[in-house]
N, C-alpha and C positions, 0 to 999 in steps of 0.2 A: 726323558726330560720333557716336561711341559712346554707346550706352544706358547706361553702367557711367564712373563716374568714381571715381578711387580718389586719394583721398587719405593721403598716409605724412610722414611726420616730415621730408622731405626737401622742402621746397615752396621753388617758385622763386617770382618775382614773380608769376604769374599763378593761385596756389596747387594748380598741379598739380604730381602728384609726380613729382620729374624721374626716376624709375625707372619711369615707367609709359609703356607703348607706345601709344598710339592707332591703333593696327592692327586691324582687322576680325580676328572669331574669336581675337586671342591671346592667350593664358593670362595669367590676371591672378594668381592665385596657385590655389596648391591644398592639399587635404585630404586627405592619408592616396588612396585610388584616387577622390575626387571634383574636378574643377575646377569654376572657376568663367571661361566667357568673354567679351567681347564679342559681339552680333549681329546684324545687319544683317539676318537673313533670315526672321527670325522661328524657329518652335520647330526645335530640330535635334535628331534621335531620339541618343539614346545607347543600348546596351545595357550592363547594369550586371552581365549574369550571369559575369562572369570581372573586377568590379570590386570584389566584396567585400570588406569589410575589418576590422578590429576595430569601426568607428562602426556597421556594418550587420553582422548574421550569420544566416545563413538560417533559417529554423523550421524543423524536423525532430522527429518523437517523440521522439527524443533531448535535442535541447533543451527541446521541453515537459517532460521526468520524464514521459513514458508509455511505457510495453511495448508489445513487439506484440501479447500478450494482452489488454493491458488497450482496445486499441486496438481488436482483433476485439470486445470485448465491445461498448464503443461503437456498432461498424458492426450489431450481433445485436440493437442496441435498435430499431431501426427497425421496423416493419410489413412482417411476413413472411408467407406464405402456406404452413402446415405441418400434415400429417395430423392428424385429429381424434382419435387412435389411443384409445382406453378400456384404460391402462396396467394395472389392474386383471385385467385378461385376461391370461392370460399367451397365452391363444392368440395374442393379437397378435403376441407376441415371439415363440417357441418354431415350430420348423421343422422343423430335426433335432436329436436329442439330449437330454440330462437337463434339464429344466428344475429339479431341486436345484442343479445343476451352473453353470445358469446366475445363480439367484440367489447359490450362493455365491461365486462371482467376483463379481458385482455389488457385492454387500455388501463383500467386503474390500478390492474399491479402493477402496471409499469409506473404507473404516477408514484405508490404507496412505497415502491421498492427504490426508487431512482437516485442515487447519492448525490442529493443537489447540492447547491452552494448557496454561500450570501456572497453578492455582489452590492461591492461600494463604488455609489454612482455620483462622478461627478457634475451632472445636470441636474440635481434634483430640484436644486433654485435656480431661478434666471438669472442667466447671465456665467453659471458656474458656479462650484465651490467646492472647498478643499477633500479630501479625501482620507487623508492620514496627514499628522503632527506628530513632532518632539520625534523626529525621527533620528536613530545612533544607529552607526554603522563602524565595529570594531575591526578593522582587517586582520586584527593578530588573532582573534580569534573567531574571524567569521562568522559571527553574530548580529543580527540586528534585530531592534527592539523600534516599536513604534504604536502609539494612539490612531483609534477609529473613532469618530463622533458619530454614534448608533443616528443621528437625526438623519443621515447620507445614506444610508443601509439599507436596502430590498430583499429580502428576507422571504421572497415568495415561496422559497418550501416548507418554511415555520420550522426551519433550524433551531434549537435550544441556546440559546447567546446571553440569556442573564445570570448575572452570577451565583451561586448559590444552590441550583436546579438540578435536579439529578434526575428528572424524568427522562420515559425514554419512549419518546413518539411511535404509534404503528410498533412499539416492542421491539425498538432499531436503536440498538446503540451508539449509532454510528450520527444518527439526526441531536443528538448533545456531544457541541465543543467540549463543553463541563467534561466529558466521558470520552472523547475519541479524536481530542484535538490531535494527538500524535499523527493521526492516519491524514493530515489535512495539508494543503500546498497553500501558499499563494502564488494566484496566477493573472497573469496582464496580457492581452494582446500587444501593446504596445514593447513586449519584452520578447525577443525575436531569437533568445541564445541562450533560453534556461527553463523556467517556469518550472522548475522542481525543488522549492526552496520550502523544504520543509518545516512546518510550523514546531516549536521545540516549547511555548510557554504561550497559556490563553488564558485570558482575567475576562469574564463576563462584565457585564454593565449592570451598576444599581443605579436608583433614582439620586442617588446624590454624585454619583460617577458618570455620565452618557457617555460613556468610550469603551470600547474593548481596546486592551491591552496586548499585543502581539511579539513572539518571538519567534524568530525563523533563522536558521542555517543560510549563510549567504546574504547579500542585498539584493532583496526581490525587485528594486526599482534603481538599476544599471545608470539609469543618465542624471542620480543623484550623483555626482563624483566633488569630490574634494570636502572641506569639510562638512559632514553631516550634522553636529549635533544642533541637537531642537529644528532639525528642517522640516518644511510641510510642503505638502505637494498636492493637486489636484490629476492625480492616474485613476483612470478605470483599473478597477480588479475585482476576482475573484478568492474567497476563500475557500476553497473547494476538495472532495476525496483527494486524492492520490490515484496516478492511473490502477495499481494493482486492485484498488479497493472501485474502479469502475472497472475493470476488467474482469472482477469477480461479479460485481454485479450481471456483468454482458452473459457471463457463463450462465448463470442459476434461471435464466428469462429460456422461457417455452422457445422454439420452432416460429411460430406464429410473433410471441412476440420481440424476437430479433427481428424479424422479418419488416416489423412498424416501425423503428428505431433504425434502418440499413440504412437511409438515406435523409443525410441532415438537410434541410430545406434552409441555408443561408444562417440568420439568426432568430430565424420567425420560429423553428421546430423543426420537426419531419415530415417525411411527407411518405405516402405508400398509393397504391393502386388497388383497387376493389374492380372485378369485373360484376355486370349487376346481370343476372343470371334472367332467360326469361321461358317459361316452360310451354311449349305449344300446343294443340292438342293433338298433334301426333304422340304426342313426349319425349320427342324431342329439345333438347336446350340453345336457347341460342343467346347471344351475348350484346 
């Protein structure tokens, strides 16, 4: 007698379904590339890798939402065994050639590569001034929508922000909102319990519009509370990458230059240490 008894709407006197086989191994019904059989013999292997199907679907980076950057970085967090070099030296670095030569290359990739942001300031006129308008904030669907007046706007990496533009700076996709507003946050010092409120919709500025148009996940500016619509507010922020999207960048930067970038210097930059090497005529070096 079979392990598997299957009862269906069709039952004779003995309440088996008269559509059903009592045959060892045969198919009692199936799902999509899965059956189900009878078995006499105990487990029977199937291989399932050419069974796939919409109920199952493989795991790949791709389906996580991870890069292969983001994914090498991953693999670089592990416990690695790497010279103890004293970056400070440049004799470390320096072999042949201009060592000007070398840090100015060094330094302007980090400039050309850097995933800046625009920052909306509100000092820009004396005395203060607004920052974002017409501000709505839906709780039911955690959404908020709000106006930027580009006049407020410091744009020091020459982000791509007008409407229309689909260029792509330095060959970075990532320098046009037009192109990569997804990867983009807004962020506030002033905001002490979030600052990962992801941008979801971005309208560049034409000369008959000066605003950029903003959508983000969340309300990025907390001590708005109670009714929001059409509120305006004078908060410093940032529209700025996403940490993964600076964390990718931290990955792909030389030895040398993490090394200029370790130590943020307040809000001024960074700051690093150069020893200034002096040759004797022994030949010996001294510092």
């Amino acid at each position: 007698m079979a392990l598997i008894k299957v009862i269906n709407n069709n039952l004779d006197s003995n309440l088996n379904g008269t559509n059903f086989n009592n045959i060892a191994s045969a198919i009692i019904f199936s799902f999509g590339g899965f059956e189900i059989t009878s078995n006499f013999e105990g487990r029977k292997f199937v291989d399932y890798t050419t069974k796939l199907s919409s109920f199952v679907r493989p795991v790949t980076l791709e389906t996580m939402g991870v890069s292969q950057v983001q994914a090498d970085i991953i693999q670089q967090n592990t416990t690695n065994a790497v010279l103890n070099l004293d970056k400070s030296d440049l004799n470390t670095f320096i072999r042949f050639g201009s060592a000007y030569e070398f840090l100015r290359v060094t330094i302007q990739n980090i400039i050309v590569t850097y995933p800046g942001s625009v920052f909306i300031n509100s000092q820009t006129k004396h005395g203060g001034n607004i920052t974002f308008y017409d501000f709505n904030y839906n709780p039911n669907t955690n959404i908020s929508i709000f106006k930027i007046p580009t006049e407020y706007i410091v744009n020091t990496f020459g982000l791509v922000i007008n409407n229309g533009n689909l260029s792509k700076p330095d060959d970075n996709e990532l320098k046009n909102l037009n192109l990569s507003y997804d990867k983009y946050i807004v962020w506030s010092s002033q905001n002490s319990t979030g600052n990962s409120y992801t941008v979801l919709g971005f309208s560049g500025y034409t000369s008959g519009h000066p605003y950029l148009i903003i959508q983000t996940i969340g309300n990025p500016f907390p001590n708005v509370t109670g009714s929001t619509s059409g509120y305006s507010g004078t908060i410093d922020f940032h529209i700025k990458p996403n940490n993964l999207i600076f964390e990718e960048f931290r990955a792909l930067l030389t030895e040398y230059e993490k090394y200029i970038i370790s130590i943020r210097s307040g809000t001024d930059g960074f700051s690093f240490t150069l020893k200034d090497p002096t040759l004797l005529d022994d030949g010996t070096i001294t510092y």
